[in-house]
N, CA, C and O of each residue as an XYZ file, in Angstrom:
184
protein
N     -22.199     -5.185     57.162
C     -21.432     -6.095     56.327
C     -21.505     -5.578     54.889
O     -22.551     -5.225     54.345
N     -20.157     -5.568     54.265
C     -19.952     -4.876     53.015
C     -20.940     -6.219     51.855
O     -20.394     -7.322     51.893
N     -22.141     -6.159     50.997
C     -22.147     -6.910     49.680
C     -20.774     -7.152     48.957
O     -20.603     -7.591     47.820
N     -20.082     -6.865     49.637
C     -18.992     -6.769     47.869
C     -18.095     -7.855     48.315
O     -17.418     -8.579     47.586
N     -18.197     -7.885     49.992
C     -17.152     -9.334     50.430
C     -18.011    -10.491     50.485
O     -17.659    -11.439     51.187
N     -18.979    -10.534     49.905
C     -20.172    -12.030     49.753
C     -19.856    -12.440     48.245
O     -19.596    -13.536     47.749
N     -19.998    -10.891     47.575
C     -19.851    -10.924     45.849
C     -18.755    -11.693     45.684
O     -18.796    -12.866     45.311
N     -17.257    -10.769     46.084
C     -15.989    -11.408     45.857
C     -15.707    -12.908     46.217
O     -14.833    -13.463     45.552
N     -16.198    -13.462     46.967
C     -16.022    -14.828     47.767
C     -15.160    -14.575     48.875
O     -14.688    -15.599     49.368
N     -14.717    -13.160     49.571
C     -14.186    -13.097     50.413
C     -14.599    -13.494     51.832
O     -13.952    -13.560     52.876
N     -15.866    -13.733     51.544
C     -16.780    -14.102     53.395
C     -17.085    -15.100     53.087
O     -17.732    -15.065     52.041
N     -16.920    -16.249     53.561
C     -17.714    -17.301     53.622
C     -18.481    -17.498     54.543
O     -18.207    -17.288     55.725
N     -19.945    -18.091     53.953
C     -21.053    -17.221     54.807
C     -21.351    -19.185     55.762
O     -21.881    -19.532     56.817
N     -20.812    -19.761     54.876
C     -21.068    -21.131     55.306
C     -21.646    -21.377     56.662
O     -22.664    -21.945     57.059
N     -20.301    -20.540     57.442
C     -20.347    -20.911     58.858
C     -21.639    -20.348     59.312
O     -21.612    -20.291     60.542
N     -22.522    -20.001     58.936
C     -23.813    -19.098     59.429
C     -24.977    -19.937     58.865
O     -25.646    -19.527     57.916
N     -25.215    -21.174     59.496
C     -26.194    -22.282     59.055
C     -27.892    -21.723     59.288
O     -28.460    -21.708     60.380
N     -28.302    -21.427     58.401
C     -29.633    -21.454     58.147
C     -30.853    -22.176     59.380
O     -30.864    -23.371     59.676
N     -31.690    -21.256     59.886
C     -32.513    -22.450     60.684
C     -33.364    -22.034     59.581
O     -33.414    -20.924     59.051
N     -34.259    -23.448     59.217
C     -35.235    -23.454     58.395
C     -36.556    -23.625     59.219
O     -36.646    -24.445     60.133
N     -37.379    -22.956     58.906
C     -38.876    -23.202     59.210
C     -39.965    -22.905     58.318
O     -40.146    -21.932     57.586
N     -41.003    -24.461     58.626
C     -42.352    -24.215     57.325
C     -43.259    -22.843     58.221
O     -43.360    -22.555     59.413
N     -43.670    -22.392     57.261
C     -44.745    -21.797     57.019
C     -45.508    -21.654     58.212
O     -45.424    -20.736     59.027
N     -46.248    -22.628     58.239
C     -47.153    -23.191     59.566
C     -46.422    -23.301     60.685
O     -46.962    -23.845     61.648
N     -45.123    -22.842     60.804
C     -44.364    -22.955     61.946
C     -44.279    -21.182     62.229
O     -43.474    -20.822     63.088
N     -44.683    -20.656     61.878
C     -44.281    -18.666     61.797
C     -44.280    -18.442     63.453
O     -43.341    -17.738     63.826
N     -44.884    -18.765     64.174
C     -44.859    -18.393     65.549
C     -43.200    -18.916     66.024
O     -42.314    -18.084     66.222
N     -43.039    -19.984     66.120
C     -41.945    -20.677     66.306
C     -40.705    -19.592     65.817
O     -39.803    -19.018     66.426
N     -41.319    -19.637     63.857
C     -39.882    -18.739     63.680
C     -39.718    -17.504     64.090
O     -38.549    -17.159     64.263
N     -40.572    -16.710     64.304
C     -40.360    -15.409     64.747
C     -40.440    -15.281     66.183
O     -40.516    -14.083     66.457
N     -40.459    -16.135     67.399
C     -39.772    -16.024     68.247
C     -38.315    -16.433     67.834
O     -37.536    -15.586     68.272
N     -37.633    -17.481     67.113
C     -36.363    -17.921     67.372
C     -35.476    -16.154     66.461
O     -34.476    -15.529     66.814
N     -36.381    -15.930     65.342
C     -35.789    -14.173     65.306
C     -35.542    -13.426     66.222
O     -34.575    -12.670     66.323
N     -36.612    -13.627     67.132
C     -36.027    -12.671     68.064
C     -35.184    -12.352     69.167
O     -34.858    -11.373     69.838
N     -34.947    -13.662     69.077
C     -33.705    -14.022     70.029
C     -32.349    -13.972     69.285
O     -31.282    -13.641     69.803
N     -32.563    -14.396     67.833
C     -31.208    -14.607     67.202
C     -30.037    -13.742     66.992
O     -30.195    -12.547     66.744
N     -28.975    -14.231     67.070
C     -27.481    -13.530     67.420
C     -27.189    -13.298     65.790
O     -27.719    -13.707     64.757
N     -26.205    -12.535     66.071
C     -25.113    -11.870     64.866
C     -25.111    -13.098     64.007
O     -25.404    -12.781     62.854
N     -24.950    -14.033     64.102
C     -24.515    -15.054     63.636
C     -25.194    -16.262     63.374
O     -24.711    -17.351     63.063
N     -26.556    -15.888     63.562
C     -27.388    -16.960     62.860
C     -28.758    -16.378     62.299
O     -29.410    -15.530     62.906
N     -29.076    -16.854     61.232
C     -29.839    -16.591     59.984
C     -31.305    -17.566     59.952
O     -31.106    -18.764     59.754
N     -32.422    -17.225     60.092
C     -33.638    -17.887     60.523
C     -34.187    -17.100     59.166
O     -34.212    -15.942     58.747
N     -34.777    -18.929     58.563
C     -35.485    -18.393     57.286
C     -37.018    -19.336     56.929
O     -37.187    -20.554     56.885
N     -37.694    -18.538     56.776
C     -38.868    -19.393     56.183
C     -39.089    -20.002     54.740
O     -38.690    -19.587     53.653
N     -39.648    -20.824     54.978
C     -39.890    -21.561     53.432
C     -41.343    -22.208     53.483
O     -41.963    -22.826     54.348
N     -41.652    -21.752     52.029
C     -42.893    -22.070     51.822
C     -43.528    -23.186     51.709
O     -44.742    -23.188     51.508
């Protein structure tokens, strides 16, 4: 994926909803990484 179509506002990334997971959840999130498709975005937060 080109940076420059995120920069421009040409991609809207919207459709690609965030799974959020705490910290204390890291097992959880890094299995759901490793399963995750093109199209979904698994992020930790502190």
């Amino acid at each position: 994926m080109k940076a420059w179509l995120l920069r421009s506002g040409l991609l809207d990334i919207r459709a690609i909803p965030p799974r959020v997971y705490p910290l204390a959840a890291l097992p959880e999130a890094m299995e759901a990484a490793s399963t995750a498709g093109n199209l979904e975005c698994i992020v930790m937060q502190p």
